[in-house]
TORSETOR-395893 format. One line per field, with one value per residue (C-alpha): x negated, y negated, z negated; residue in one letter. Coordinates in steps of 0.25 Angstrom, whole numbers, plus 5000, padded with zeros to 4 digits. Each point is the difference from the previous one (the first is absolute). Layout:
u X/...
v Y/...
w Z/...
code A/...
This chain:
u 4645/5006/4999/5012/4991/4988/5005/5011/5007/4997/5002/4987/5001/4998/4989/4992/4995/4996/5009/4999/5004/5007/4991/5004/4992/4987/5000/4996/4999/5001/5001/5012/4996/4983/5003/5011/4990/4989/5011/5005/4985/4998/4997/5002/5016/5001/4992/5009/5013/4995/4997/5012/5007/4996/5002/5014/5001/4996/5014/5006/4994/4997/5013/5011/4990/4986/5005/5016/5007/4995/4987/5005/5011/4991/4993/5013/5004/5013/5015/4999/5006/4996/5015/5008/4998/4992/4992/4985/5004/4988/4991/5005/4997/4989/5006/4988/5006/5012/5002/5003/4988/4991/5005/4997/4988/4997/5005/4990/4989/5002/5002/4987/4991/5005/4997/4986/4998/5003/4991/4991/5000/4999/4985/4995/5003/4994/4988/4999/4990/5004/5012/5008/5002/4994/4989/5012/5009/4993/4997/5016/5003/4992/5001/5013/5001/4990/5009/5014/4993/4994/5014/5009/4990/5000/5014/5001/4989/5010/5012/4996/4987/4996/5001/4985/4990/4987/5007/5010/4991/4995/5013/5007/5006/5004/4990/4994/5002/4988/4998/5006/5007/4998/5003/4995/5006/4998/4996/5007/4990/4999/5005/4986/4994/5013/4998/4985/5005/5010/4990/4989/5012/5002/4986/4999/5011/4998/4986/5008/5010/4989/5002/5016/5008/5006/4988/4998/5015/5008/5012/5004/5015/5006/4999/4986/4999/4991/5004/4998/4993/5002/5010/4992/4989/5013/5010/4990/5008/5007/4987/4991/4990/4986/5006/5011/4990/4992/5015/4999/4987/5003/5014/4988/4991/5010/5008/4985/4998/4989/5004/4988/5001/5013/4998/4989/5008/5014/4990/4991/5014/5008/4988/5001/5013/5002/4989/5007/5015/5003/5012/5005/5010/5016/5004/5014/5006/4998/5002/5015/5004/5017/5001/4988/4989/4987/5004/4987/4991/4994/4988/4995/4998/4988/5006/5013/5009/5008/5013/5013/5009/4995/5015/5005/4992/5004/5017/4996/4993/5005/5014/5011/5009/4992/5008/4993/4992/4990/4989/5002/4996/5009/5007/5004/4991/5000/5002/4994/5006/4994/4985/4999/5000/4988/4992/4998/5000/5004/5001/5000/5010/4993/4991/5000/5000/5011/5010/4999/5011/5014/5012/5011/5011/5007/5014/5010/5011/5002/5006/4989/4994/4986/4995/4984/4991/4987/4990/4998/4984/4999/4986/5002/5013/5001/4997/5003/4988/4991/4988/4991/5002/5014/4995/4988/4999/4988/4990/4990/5000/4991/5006/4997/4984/5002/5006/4990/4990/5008/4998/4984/4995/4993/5005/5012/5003/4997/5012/5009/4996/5003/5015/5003/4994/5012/5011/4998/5002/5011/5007/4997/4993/5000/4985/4998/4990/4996/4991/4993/5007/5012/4993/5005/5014/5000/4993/5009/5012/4994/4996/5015/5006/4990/5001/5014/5006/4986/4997/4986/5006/5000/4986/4998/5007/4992/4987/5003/5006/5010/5010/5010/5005/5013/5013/5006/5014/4997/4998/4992/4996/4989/4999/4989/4993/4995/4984/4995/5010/5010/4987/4995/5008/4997/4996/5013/5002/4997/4986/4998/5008/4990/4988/5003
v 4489/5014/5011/4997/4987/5007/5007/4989/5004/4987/5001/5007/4987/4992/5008/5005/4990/5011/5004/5014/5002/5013/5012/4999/4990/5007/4997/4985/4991/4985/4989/4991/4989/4998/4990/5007/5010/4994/4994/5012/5007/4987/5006/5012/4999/5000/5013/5005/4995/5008/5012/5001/4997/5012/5009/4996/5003/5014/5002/4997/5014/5009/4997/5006/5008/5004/5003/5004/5000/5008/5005/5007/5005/5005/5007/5007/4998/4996/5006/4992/5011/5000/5000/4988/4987/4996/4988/5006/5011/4998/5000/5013/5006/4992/4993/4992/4999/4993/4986/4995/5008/4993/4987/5001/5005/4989/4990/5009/4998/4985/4996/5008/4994/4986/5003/5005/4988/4991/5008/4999/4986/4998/5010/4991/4987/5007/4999/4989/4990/4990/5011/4992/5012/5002/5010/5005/5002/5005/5015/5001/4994/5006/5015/4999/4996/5010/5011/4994/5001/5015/5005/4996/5005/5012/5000/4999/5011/5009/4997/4999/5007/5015/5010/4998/5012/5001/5002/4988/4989/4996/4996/4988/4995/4983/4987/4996/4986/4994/4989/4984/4993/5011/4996/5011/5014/5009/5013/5015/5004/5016/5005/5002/4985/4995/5011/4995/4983/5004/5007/4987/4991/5008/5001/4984/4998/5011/4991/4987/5006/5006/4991/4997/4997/5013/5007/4992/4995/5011/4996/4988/5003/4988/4984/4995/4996/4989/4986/4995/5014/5005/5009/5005/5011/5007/5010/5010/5008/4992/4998/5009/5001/5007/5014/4999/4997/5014/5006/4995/5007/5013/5000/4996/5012/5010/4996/5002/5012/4997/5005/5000/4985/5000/5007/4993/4987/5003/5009/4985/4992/5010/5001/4985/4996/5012/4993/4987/5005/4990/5006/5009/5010/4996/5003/5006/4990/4991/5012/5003/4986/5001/4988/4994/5013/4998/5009/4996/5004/4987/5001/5010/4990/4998/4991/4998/4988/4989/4999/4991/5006/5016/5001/4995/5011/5009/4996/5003/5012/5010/4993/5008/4990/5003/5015/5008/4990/4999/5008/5011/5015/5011/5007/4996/5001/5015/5013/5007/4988/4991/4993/4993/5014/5007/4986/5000/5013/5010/4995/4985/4996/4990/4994/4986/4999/5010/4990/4989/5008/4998/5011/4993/5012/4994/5006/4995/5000/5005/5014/5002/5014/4998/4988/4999/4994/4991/4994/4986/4994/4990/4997/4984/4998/4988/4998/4987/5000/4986/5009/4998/5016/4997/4995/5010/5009/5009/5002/5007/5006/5008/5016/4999/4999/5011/5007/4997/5006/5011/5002/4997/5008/5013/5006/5005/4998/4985/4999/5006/4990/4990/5005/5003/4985/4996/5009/4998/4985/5004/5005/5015/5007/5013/4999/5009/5008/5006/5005/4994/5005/4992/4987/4992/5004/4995/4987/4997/5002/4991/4989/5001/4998/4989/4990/5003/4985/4995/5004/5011/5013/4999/4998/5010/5010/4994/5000/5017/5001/5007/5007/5004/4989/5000/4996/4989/5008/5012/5002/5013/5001/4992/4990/5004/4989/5000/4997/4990/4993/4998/4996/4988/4989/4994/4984/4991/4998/4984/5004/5011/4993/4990/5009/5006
w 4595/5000/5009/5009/5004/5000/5012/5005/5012/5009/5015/5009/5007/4990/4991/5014/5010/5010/5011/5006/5013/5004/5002/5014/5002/4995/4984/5004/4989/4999/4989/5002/4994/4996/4989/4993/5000/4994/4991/4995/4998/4992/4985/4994/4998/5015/5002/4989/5006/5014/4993/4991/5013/5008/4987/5000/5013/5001/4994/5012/5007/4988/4994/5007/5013/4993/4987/4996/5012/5013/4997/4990/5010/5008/4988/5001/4985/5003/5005/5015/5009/5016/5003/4996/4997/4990/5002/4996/5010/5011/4987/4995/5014/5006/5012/5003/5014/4995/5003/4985/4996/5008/4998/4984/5004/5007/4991/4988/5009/5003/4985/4996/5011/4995/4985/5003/5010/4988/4991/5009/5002/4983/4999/5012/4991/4987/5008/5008/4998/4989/4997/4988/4991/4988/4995/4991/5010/5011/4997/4997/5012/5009/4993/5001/5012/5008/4990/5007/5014/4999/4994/5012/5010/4992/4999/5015/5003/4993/5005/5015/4999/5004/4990/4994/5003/5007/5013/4999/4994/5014/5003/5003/4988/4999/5001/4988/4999/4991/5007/4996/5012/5010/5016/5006/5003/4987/5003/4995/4990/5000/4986/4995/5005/4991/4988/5000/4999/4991/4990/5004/4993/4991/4994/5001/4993/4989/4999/4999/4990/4990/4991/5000/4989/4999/4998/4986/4997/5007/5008/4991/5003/4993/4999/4993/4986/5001/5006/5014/5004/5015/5003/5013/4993/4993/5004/5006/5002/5013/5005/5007/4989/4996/4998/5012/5009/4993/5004/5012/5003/4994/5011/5010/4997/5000/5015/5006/4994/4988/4989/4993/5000/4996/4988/4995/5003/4990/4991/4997/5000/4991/4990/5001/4998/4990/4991/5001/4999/5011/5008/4990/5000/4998/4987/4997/4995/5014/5008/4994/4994/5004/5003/5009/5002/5007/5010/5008/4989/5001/4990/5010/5012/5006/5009/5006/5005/4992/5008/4994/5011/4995/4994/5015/5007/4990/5002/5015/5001/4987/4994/5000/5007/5013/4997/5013/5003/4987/4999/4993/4995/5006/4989/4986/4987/4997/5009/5013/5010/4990/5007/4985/4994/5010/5001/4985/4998/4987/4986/5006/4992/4992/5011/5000/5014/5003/4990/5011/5008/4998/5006/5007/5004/5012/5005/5009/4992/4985/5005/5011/4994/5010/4990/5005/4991/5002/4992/4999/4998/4987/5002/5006/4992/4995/4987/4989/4993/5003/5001/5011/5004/5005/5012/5003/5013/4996/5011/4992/4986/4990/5005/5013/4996/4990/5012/5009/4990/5000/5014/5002/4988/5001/4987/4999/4986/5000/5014/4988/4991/5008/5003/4987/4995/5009/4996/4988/5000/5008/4986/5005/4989/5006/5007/5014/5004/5017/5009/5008/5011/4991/4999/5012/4997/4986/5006/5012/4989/4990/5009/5007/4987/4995/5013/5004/5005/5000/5016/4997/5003/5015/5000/4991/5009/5013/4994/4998/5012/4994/5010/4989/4990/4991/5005/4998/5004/4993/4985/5006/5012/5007/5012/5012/5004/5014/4999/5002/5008/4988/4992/5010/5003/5014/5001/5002/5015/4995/5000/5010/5011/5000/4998/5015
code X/X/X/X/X/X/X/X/X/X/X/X/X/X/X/X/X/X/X/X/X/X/X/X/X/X/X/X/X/X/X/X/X/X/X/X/X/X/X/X/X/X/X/X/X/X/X/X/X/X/X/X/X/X/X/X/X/X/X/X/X/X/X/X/X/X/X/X/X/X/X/X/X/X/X/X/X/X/X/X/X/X/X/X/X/X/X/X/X/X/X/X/X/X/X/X/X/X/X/X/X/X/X/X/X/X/X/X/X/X/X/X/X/X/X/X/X/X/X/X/X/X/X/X/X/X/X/X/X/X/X/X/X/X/X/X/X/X/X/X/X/X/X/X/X/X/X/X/X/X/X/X/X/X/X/X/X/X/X/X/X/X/X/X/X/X/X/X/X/X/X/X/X/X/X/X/X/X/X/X/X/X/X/X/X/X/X/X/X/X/X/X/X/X/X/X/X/X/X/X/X/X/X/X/X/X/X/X/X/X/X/X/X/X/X/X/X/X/X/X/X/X/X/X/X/X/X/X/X/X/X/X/X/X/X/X/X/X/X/X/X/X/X/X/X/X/X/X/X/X/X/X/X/X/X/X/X/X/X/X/X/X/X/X/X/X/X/X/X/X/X/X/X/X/X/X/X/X/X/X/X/X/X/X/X/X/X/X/X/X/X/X/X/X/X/X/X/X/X/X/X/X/X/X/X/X/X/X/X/X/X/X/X/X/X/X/X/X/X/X/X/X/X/X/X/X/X/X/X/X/X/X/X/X/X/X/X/X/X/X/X/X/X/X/X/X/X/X/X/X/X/X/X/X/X/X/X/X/X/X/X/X/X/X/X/X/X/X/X/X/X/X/X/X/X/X/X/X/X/X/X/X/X/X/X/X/X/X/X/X/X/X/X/X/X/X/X/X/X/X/X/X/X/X/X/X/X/X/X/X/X/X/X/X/X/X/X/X/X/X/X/X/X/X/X/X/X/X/X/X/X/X/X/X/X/X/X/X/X/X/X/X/X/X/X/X/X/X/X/X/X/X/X/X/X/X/X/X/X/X/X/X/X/X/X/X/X/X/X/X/X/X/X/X/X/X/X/X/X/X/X/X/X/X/X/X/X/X/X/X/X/X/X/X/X/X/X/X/X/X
């Protein structure tokens, strides 16, 4: 079996037996059928086939909304003016109000409520009396499962939650839904009541996961090598694993403010995965190969998606052929209009990441003397290459925990380290030094151009308030954000309407 039926495609209705109905109607939760139920939860096949199920469909929402498309919009990376047409345009400028707006919002909040119904619905199986899976199986399952069910209600606390302080965490945030078949109303949890369940998942999976695969036999990227062994403990890397869920809790500790904690966390996993050599750096040779690059970075991955439409989302978000419609960076790849230029700043040249742009000069006619440029975003291209990286959406990787470390540390000189880890990496052989009045600059730039397309900079920006980010319009000048309103996005009216 190879990857591509490791995480087969089949329909929701077909892998999941649970039917969620719409938030309106209070998160309620019913089976359709008890004995396709009990069917399906039969043997450890079925647990897998339900867990591979709702993997496969987190592409549905991180894919085009939470990861490369809008959040990243709203992070304001990319040349969507306020005027005009362009499709991510209540993005760019926060029309939460907006009718379109909502109804995606709506339609996020719908689909994740029903994922976490269905995980739910699989933890409550792995420990119901007689539960048919296996003493091997079980701490995978259910690991992962708790892991999948504490990321989307993070997820969720970010997007719609308060900016996180002392002052905010008392706050109406969203429901935690932790319990299997729900028919009662589900309460909105404050942002600290959902911070605390998130981290009490969190730990019980960590717990589940200590001893995962990856831990002894790394990600285990390709087919096995042994006859008739399972497919379902490899690919770590498309799972949320040991030290994702570690990532997870470092994220966790620095949105409510313990850095402390934080640091500790990617200070143990770091040592760890350091020791072990388990997410690696890309080489050179991966990084500019012509023809197919892992422009992803994919040995880097803690965890992220396995999506066979990426090259689909890619041709209807960033193609050139969606001319003012694609997302794109204002200017072309050098000069003082050109965003490439100031985002990676001087003596770039060789940055890997800076090479997945391409100039496309556009004119009206071949004597029109105002030729304007743009900059086109290679990162989701398609590629030829039969690797499993071609169809990777990164959700996590390796930088951001050096970047978080960077963050949480007391010493300065250690937060350097980190940055120039990174940059060199990156193919830049020059290493930096700052202040530390300096040292949130060279983060917040460093984690832009790290994340990019992989929907983390928005929450970065919320987490710090920050009332000035970089335009997307502008290669120099900066976009005010009106706090926190631009920060916190309301409830869908599918869900308050019926909360009144």
């Amino acid at each position: 079996m190879n990857i591509k039926a490791f995480f087969k495609n089949i329909s929701l209705a077909a892998i999941l037996m649970v039917s969620a109905s719409s938030c309106a109607e209070w998160l309620k939760v019913d089976m359709e059928d008890g004995i396709m139920e009990d069917a399906l939860y039969s043997d450890d096949e079925g647990f897998m086939t339900v867990l591979n199920g709702i993997y496969t469909n987190l592409n549905g929402t991180y894919g085009q909304f939470w990861s490369m498309g809008a959040l990243d919009v709203m992070a304001q990376y990319y040349n969507v003016p306020a005027t005009g047409d362009h499709p991510y345009k209540l993005y760019a400028t926060y029309s939460y109000n907006d009718s379109n707006f909502d109804t995606a919002s709506g339609n996020l909040w719908t689909n994740l409520y029903n994922l976490i119904a269905n995980i739910n619905v699989l933890i409550d199986h792995c420990d119901k009396e007689g539960s048919a899976i296996t003493e091997q199986y079980y701490p995978i399952v259910k690991g992962e499962a708790l892991a999948l069910r504490a990321m989307l209600h993070f997820d969720m606390l970010r997007f719609y939650g308060p900016i996180y302080s002392a002052e905010t965490e008392t706050q109406p945030a969203i429901p935690y839904l932790d319990i299997p078949n729900n028919k009662e109303m589900v309460a909105i949890s404050s942002a600290k009541e959902v911070a605390g369940k998130v981290l009490r998942d969190l730990n019980e999976a960590a717990k589940l996961l200590e001893n995962d695969p990856i831990r002894t036999d790394g990600v285990q990227s390709s087919e096995p090598e042994t006859p008739n062994e399972t497919n379902d403990f490899r690919y770590r890397q498309y799972r949320l694993n040991y030290y994702a869920v570690q990532g997870l809790l470092a994220r966790l500790y620095l949105w409510t403010g313990d850095k402390t904690k934080a640091y500790t966390c990617v200070f143990n996993l770091l040592k760890e995965i350091t020791e072990k050599n388990t997410f690696p750096w890309v080489d050179r040779a991966s990084a500019s190969d012509i023809s197919n690059p892992d422009r992803v970075f994919s040995t880097e991955v803690m965890f992220g998606l396995y999506n066979t439409s990426r090259e689909n989302l890619y041709n209807s978000l960033f193609a050139q052929s969606l001319e003012g419609n694609a997302l794109t960076f204002v200017g072309g790849l050098s000069g003082e209009t050109s965003k490439v230029a100031t985002f990676y700043g001087e003596n770039s040249s060789s940055d890997y990441r800076k090479k997945m742009w391409e100039e496309v000069v556009v004119s009206s006619s071949e004597e029109d003397a105002n030729m304007t440029s743009s900059s086109y975003f290679l990162k989701y291209q398609g590629i030829t290459t039969d690797s499993h990286y071609r169809y990777m959406i990164p959700l996590m990787r390796t930088s951001e925990m050096y970047l978080i470390l960077a963050e949480c540390t007391t010493d300065l000189a250690e937060a350097i380290s980190c940055i120039n880890t990174i940059r060199w990496n990156r193919n830049l052989t020059e290493e930096v030094e700052f202040t530390e009045e300096e040292r949130s600059t060279y983060i917040m730039n460093e984690f832009a151009r790290e994340v990019i397309g992989e929907g983390q900079l928005f929450y970065y920006y919320k987490r710090n308030a920050m009332e000035e980010i970089p335009s997307g319009t502008s290669a120099n000048t900066t976009y005010n954000m009106v706090v926190p309103d631009n920060y916190v996005v309301p409830l869908p009216t599918t869900e308050t309407n019926n909360r009144q």
